[in-house]
C-alpha positions as CSV (number, residue, x, y, z in Angstrom):
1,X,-48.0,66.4,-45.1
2,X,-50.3,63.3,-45.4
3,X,-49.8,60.8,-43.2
4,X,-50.2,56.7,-43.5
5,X,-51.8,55.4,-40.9
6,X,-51.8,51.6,-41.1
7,X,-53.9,49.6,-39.0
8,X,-52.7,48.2,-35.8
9,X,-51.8,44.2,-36.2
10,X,-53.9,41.5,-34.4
11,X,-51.9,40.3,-31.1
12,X,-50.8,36.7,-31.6
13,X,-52.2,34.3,-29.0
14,X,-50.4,30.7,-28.7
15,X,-52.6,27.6,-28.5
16,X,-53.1,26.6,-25.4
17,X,-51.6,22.6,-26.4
18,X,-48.7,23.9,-28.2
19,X,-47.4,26.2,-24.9
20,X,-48.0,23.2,-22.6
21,X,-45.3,21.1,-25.2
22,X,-42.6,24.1,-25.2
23,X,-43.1,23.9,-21.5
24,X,-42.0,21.0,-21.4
25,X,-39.2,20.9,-23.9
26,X,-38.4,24.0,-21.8
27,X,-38.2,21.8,-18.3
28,X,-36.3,19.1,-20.3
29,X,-33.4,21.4,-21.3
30,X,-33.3,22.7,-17.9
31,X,-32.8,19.9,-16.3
32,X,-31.6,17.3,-18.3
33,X,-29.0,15.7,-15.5
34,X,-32.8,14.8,-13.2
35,X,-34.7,14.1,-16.0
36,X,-34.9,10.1,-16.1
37,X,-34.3,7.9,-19.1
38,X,-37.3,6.7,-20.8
39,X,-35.4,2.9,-21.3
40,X,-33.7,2.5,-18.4
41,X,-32.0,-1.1,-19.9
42,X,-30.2,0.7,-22.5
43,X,-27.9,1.8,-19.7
44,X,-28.8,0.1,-16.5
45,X,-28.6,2.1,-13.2
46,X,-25.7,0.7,-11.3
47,X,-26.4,2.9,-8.0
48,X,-23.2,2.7,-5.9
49,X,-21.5,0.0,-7.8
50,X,-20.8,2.2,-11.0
51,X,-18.1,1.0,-13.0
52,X,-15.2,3.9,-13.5
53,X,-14.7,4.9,-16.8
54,X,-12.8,2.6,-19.4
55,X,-10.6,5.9,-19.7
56,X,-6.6,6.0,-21.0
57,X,-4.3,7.4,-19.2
58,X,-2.7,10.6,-21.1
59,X,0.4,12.1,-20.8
60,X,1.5,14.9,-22.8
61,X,-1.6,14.1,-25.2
62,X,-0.5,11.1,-25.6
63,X,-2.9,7.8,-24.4
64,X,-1.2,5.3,-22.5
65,X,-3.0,1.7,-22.2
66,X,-2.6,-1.2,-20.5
67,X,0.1,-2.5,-22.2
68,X,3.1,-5.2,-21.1
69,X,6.2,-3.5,-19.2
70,X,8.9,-2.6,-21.6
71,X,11.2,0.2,-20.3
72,X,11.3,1.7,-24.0
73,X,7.7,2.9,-23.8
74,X,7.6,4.1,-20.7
75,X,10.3,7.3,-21.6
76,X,7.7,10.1,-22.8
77,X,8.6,12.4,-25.2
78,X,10.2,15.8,-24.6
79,X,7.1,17.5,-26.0
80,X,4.2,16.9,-27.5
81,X,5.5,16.7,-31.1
82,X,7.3,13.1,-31.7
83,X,10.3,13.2,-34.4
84,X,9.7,10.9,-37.3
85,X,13.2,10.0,-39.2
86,X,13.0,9.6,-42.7
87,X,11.6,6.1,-43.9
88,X,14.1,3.8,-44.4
89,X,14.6,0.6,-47.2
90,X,13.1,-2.1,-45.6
91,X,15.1,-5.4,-45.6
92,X,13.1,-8.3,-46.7
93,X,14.1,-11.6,-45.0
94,X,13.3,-14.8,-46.1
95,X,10.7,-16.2,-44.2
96,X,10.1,-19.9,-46.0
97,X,11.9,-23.0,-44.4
98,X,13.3,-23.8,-47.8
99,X,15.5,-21.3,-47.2
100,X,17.1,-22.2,-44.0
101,X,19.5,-25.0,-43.7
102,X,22.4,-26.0,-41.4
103,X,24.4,-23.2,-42.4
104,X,22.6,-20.2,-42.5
105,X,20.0,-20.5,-39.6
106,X,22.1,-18.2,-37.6
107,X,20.9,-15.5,-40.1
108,X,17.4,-15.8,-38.8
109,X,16.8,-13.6,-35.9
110,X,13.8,-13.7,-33.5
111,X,12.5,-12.5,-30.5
112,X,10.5,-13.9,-27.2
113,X,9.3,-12.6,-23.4
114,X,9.0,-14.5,-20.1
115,X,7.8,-14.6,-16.8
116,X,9.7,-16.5,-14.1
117,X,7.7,-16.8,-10.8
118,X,9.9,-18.2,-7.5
119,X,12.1,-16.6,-4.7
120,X,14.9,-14.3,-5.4
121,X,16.9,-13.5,-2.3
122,X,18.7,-11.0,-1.9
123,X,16.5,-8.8,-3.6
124,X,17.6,-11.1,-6.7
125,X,21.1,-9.6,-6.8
126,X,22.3,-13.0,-7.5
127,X,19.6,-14.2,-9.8
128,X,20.1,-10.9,-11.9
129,X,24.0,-11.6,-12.2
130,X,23.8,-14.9,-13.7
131,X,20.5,-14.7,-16.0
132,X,22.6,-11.3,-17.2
133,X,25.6,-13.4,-18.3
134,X,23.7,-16.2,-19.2
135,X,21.6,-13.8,-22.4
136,X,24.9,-11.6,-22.3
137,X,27.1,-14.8,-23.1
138,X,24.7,-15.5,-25.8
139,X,24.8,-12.2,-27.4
140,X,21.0,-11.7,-26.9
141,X,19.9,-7.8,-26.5
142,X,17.1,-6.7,-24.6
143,X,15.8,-5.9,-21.1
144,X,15.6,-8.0,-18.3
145,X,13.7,-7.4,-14.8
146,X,14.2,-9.1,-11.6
147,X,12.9,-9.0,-8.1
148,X,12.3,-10.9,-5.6
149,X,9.8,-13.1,-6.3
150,X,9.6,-12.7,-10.3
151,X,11.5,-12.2,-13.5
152,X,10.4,-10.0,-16.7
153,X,12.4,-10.0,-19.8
154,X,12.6,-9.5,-23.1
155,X,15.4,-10.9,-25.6
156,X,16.0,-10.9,-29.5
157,X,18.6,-12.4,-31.0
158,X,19.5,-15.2,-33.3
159,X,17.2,-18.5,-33.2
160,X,20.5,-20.7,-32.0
161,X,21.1,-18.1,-29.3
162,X,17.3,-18.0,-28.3
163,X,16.7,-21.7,-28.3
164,X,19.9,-22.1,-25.7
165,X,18.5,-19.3,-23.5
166,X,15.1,-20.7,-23.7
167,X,15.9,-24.1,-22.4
168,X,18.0,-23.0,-20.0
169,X,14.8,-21.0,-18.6
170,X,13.3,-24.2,-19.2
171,X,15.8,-26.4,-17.0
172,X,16.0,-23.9,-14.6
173,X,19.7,-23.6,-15.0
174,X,20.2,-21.2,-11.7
175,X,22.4,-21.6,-8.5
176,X,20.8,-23.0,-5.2
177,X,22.4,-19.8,-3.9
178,X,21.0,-17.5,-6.5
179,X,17.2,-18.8,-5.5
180,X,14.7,-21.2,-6.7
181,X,12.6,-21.3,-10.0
182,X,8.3,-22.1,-9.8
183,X,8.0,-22.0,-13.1
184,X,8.4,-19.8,-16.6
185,X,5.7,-18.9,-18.7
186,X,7.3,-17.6,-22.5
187,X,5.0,-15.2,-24.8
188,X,5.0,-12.7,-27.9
189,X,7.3,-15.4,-29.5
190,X,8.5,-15.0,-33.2
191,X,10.6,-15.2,-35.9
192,X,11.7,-13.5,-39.0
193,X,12.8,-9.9,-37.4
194,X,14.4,-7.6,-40.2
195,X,17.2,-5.9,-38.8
196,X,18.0,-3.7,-37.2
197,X,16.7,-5.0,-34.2
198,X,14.2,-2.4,-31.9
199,X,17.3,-2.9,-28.9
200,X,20.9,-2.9,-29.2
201,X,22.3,-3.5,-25.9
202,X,21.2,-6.1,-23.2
203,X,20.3,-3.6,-20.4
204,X,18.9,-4.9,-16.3
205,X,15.8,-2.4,-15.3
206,X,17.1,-1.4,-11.5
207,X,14.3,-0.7,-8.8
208,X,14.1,2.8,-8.5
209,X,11.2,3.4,-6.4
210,X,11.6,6.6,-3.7
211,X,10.7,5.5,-0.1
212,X,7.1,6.5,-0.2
213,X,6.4,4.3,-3.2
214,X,7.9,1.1,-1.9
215,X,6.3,1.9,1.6
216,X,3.0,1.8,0.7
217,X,4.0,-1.2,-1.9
218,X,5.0,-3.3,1.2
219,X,2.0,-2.0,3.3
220,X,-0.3,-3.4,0.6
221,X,1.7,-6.5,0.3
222,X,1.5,-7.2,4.2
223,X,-2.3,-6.8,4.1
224,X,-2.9,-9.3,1.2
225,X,-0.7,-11.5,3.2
226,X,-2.6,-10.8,6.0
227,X,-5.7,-10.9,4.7
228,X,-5.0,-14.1,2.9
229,X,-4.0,-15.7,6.6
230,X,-7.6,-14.9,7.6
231,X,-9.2,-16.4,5.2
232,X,-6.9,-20.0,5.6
233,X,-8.0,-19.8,9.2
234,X,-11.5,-19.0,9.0
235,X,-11.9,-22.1,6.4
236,X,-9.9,-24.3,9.0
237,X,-12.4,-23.6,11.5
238,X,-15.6,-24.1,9.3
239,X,-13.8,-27.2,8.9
240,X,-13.9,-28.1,12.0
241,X,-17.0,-26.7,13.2
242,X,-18.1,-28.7,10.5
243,X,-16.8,-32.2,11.5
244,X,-17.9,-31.4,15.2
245,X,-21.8,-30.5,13.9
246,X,-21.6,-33.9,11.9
247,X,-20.1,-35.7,14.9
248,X,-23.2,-34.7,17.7
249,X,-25.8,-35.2,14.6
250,X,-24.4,-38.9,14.2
């Protein structure tokens, strides 16, 4: 049998540049979490004050922002797959003032919110009944909110019916014994709406907090309140320390 013996290959030595580079790209991917930025500017340093991240809250893979209180959005889905009925004809309504006279302006439905600061007692039981029959006598639908010391709503309707409602916001139409009105901020006004409308029945959003919640609510509340006392004292006697200073200089 003959035999091929081949010659025995040359062992291949790295330059001695080239291994000093892959040990470095080596020490890089080890540790890239201490390894520090070349440009620290493009994203400054922030040591303890770090903001947290701009991150959604998700529930049921589903992001939730920061988005106004409505009671309709806050009911998540059964599961993570969200029924979508069939597509409906949309209804195209006249939005041109040509069209609307007199007569027919009750055929133009819209849609507003508001905020109502001022004191509620009670717990706004009172308050609640009569801006309930107030939007319920006007055939508005929506959801209304009230506490205390504010009131959150939400109303569509007709523009007749919504002009009333609005005023008597406005005027402050409520009882001395139902509590007192600061004053009403109205947004996310307009005009137009196709029906059907997104609600169908005026509905009052109860407090339904357990214990723990609405202790630690109250807790927080007293140490604004607190806090805020503090701070009204302390400038009253900077004030004064003040005056007293300006007093022995003179």
């Amino acid at each position: 049998l003959s035999v091929a013996w081949a010659a025995p290959r040359a062992k291949w030595t790295p330059d001695a540049g080239a291994m000093v580079v892959w040990d470095k790209v080596t020490r890089l991917k080890r540790a890239v979490s201490i390894t520090k930025k070349t440009n620290v500017e493009w994203r400054p340093d922030w040591g303890l004050l770090t903001m947290p991240k701009a991150f959604p809250v998700i529930r049921k893979g589903r992001p939730h922002f920061n988005k106004p209180f409505d009671p309709a959005n806050t009911q998540a889905p059964p599961s993570f797959r969200v029924y979508q009925p069939p597509p409906k004809p949309k209804i195209m309504v006249p939005r041109k003032s040509e069209y609307y006279s007199t007569e027919n302006f009750h055929e133009l439905l819209g849609k507003f919110q508001f905020e109502v600061k001022g004191t509620f007692p009670e717990k706004g039981a009172k308050a609640e009944k009569e801006i309930f029959d107030a939007a319920f006598g006007l055939h508005l639908v929506g959801w209304l909110k009230v506490r205390e010391y504010f009131m959150l709503g939400h109303v569509q309707g007709d523009m007749y019916a919504l002009s009333y409602f609005r005023r008597w916001l406005e005027e402050k139409h409520l009882t001395p014994a139902a509590g007192s009105i600061d004053w009403v901020r109205l947004w996310d006004a307009n005009t137009g709406l196709a029906p059907p409308l997104a609600y169908q029945h005026l509905v009052c959003n109860k407090d339904r907090r357990k214990y723990k919640n609405k202790k630690v609510h109250i807790m927080t509340f007293l140490d604004k309140t607190q806090i805020r006392e503090f701070q009204r004292k302390a400038a009253e006697q900077s004030q004064v320390k003040g005056g007293e200073n300006s007093a022995s200089g003179g």
